[in-house]
N, C-alpha and C positions, 0 to 999 in steps of 0.2 A: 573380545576387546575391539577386535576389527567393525566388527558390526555395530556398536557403540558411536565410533568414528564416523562412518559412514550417516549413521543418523543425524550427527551433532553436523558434517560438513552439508548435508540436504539441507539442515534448516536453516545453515546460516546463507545457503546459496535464494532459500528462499525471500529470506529478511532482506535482503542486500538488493533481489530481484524488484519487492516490493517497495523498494525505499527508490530504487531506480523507475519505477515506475509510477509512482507519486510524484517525485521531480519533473519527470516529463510531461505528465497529466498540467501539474502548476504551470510548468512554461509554454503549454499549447492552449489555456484555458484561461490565463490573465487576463489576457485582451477582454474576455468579457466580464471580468470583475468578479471572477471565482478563485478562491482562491481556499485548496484543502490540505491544510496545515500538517506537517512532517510532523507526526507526533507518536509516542510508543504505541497507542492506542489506534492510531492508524494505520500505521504499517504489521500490527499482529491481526485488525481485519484484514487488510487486505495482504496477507501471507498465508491466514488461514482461508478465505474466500477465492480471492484472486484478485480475476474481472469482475466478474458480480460485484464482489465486497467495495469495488473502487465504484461501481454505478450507485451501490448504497449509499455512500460518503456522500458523491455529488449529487444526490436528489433529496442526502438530509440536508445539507450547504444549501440546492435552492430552498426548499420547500419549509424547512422547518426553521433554521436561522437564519 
């Protein structure tokens, strides 16, 4: 049961990490009119990638839409 806990407190410290980390990415990044949207689908890449997954977001932002 303990171990259960611990799993469920990792991910959520993860989710939280990457939702803090997309905020901050939007607020250093506006200025040049990117702007990668807080969305379930973006914070479960970049919780399960990290860094990388946050480079992926912003090169599909420029490059593809």
């Amino acid at each position: 049961m303990v171990i259960f806990i611990k799993i469920i407190v990792n991910i959520l410290k993860r989710i939280i990490f990457a939702f803090l980390l997309l905020y901050s990415l939007n607020l250093s990044i506006k200025s040049f009119g990117i702007i990668i949207p807080i969305n379930i689908f973006n914070i479960m890449v970049t919780t399960i990638l990290g860094v990388p997954g946050i480079v992926c977001l912003v090169i599909l932002k420029l490059f593809i839409i």
